[in-house]
PAZAKE-367233 format. One record per residue (C-alpha): x, y, z; residue number from 0. Coordinates in pm, whole numbers, plus 50000, padded with zeros to 5 digits. Layout:
<recs>
c1,c2,c3,i
X,Y,Z,NUM
...
</recs>
This chain:
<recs>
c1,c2,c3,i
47483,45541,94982,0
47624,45206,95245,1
47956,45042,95163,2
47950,44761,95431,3
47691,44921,95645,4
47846,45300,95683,5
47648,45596,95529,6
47939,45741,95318,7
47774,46096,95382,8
47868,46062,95729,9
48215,46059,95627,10
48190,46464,95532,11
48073,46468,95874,12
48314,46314,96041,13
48591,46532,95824,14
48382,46867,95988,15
48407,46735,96317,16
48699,46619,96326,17
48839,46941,96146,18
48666,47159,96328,19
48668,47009,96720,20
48277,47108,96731,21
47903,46988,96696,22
47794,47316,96635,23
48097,47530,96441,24
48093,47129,96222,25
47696,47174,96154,26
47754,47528,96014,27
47997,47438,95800,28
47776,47140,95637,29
47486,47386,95635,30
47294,47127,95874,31
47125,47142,96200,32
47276,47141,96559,33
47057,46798,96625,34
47129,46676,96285,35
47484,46704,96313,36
47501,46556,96665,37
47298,46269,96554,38
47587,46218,96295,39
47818,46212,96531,40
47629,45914,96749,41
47600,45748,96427,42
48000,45749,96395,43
48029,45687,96779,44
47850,45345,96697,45
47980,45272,96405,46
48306,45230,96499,47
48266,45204,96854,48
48501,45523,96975,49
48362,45853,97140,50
48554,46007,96841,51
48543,46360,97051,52
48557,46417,97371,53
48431,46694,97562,54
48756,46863,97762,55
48625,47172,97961,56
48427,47411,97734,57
48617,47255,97414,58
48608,46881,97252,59
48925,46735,97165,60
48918,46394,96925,61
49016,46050,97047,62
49386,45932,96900,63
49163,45655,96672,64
48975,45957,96537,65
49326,46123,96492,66
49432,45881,96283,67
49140,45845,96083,68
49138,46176,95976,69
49394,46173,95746,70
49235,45814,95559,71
48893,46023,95562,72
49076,46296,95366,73
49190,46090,95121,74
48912,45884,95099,75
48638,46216,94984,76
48935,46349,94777,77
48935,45987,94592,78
48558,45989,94610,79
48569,46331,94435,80
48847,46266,94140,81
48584,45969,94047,82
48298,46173,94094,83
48420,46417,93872,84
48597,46218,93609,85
48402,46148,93334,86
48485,46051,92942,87
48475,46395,92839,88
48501,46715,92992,89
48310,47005,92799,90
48421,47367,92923,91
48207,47548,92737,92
47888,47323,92923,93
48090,47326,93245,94
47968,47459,93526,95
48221,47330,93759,96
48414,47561,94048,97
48798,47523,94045,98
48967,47644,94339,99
49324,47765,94308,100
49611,47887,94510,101
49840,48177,94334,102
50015,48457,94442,103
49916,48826,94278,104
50208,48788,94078,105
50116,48524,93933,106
49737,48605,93886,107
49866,48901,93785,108
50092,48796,93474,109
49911,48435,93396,110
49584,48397,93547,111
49441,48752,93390,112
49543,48638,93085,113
49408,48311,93074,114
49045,48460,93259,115
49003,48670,92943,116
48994,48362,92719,117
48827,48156,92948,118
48501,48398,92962,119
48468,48286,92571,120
48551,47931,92601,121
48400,47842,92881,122
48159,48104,93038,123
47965,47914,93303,124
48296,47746,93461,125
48388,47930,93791,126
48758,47974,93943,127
48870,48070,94321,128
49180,48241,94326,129
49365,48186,94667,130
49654,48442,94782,131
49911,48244,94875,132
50001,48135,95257,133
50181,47964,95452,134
49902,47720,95454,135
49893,47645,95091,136
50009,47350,95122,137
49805,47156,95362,138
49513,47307,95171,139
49631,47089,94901,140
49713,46763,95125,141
49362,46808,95270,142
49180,46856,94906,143
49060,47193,95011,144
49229,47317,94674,145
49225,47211,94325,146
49581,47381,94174,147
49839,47509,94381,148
50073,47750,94171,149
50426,47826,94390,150
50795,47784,94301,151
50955,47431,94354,152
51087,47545,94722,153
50738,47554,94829,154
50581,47267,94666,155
50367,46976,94878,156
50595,46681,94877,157
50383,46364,94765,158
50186,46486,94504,159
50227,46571,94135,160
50419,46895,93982,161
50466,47030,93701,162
50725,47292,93578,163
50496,47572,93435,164
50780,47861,93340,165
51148,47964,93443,166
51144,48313,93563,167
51432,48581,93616,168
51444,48829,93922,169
51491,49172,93800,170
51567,49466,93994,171
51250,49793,93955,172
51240,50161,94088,173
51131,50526,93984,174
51198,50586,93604,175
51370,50879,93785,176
51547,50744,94032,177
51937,50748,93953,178
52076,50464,94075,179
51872,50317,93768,180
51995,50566,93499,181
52348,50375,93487,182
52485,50012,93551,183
52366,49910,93905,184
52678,49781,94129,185
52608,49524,94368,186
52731,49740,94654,187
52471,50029,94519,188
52172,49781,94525,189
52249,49670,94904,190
52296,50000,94996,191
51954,50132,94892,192
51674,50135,95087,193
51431,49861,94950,194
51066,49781,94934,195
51059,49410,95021,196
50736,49156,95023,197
50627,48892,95298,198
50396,48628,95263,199
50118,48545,95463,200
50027,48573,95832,201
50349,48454,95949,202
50504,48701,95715,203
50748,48437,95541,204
51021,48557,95313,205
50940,48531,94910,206
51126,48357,94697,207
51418,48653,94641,208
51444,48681,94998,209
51501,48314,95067,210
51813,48332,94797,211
51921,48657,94893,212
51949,48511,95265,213
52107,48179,95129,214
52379,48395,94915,215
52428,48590,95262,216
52354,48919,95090,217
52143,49177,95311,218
51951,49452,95128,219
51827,49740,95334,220
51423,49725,95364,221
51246,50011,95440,222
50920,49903,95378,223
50732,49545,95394,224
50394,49452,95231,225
50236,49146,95143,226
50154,49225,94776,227
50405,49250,94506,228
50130,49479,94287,229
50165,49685,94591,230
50497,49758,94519,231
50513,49990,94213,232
50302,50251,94479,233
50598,50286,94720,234
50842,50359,94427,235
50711,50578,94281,236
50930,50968,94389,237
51138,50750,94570,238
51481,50625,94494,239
51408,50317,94664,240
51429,49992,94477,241
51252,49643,94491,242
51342,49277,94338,243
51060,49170,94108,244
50959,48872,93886,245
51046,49035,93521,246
50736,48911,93409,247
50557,49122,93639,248
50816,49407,93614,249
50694,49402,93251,250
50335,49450,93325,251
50400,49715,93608,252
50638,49913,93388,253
50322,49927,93123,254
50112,50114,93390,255
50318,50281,93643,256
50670,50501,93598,257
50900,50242,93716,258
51217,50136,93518,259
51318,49777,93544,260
51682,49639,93535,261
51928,49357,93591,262
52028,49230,93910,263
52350,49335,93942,264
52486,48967,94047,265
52429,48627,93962,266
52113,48514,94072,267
51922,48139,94078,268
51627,48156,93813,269
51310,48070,93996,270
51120,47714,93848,271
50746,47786,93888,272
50555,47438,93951,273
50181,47346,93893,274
50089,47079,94119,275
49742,46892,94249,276
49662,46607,94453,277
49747,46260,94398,278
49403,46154,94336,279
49311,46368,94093,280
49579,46267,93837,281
49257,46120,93635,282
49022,46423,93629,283
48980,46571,93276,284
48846,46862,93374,285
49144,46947,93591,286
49395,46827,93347,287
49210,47104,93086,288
49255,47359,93358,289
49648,47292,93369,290
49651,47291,92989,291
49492,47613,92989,292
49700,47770,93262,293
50064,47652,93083,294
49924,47788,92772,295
49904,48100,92899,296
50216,48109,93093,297
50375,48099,92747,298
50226,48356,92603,299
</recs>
């Protein structure tokens, strides 16, 4: 398809390129040739009369008018896709559509489990992506790599829709036998404990509890780090260390593993889990069913 003499495919080409600073790493991507990919790319080049990358040594760097068409590109395929996809009815259980969504195992773990159980009656062909959660979860969602991005309001993409999903309460967990447990927890008891403690992503970010406990200026004592909280109930277990959980979770874990679950032993914010998507895809049905389904299960 031309608008005003530009193939629009070569737009997803010029997105690889420009995403990926190379002919050949761009071509793999788009499941094309080497030749056919740098033929794109001289398409582009005359089109809008720019080298739009530029070799630099042994790697290719893009031009600053590529630069800042990136960003319009983006948002142009992510419009192009909302329309593509919208239609005047969206039938799950014909779909055969693939969402893509960003959650952390907690949350996969207490709504998206759930929800996949009723969805594999409803709508059986439809296929989801579920995401852990990064750092990066956010720019996936500016640059329409992701359908749903599930995260608490700290963490949200400014610019672009939300949607409060659930309040949740932090709730202290350790060994059913562990004694600090079998009694009213003090505040000085639960700093003084050693503590299993989660960290998100590559960078190893702080999780939500963290990022209050630091704001209160409260220090607990971690002994051990991971990156999952289903990880956690594991390292309680014959231990007397404890761990801050969402009681949601806690619930589930306490179902399956020996681990008690109890208050925190000061005040502490409740955590407002959001639901947002991109901008341009505030008219796609099929999305908008997917949200309805995934609130419908967070209330359950």
């Amino acid at each position: 398809m031309n608008f005003r003499g530009l193939d629009l495919n070569l737009l997803v080409a010029l997105e690889a390129l420009l995403e990926e600073r190379s002919v050949s790493r761009a071509a793999v991507r788009l499941n094309l040739s080497q030749p056919a990919m740098s033929a794109a790319l001289a398409r582009l080049r005359s089109y809008f009369g720019d080298d739009i990358l530029l070799p630099h040594g042994k790697r290719m760097h893009a031009s600053a008018f590529a630069e800042g068409l990136l960003p319009q590109v983006r948002e142009c395929l992510q419009r192009l896709e909302s329309l593509i996809a919208t239609s005047p009815a969206f039938d799950p259980a014909q779909s055969q559509r693939t969402f893509r969504i960003v959650a952390s195992d907690y949350i996969t773990a207490a709504v998206l489990v759930p929800m996949v159980a009723r969805l594999a009656v409803s709508a059986p062909q439809l296929r989801l992506e579920i995401n852990a959660t990064t750092e990066q979860a956010a720019r996936l969602l500016d640059e329409g790599k992701v359908d749903l991005l599930v995260t608490p309001d700290l963490y949200c993409s400014p610019g672009h829709p939300t949607e409060l999903l659930f309040e949740e309460q932090h709730v202290v967990v350790g060994w059913t036998r562990n004694p600090l447990l079998r009694r009213k927890l003090s505040e000085a008891e639960f700093l003084a404990a050693g503590h299993v403690a989660v960290r998100i992503g590559a960078l190893r970010a702080l999780s939500y509890a963290d990022t209050q406990l630091e704001l209160q200026g409260r220090k607990r004592r971690v002994e051990i780090t991971v990156e999952s909280f289903t990880i956690v109930p594991w390292l309680l277990r014959g231990t007397q260390r404890l761990a801050l959980m969402h009681e949601r979770l806690a619930r589930i874990m306490a179902r399956e593993f020996p681990i008690a679950v109890a208050p925190m032993p000061f005040r502490f914010p409740v955590m407002r889990e959001m639901l947002q998507y991109h901008r341009a895809r505030g008219a796609d049905e099929g999305l908008a069913w997917l949200r309805r389904q995934i609130a419908a299960a967070a209330q359950t």
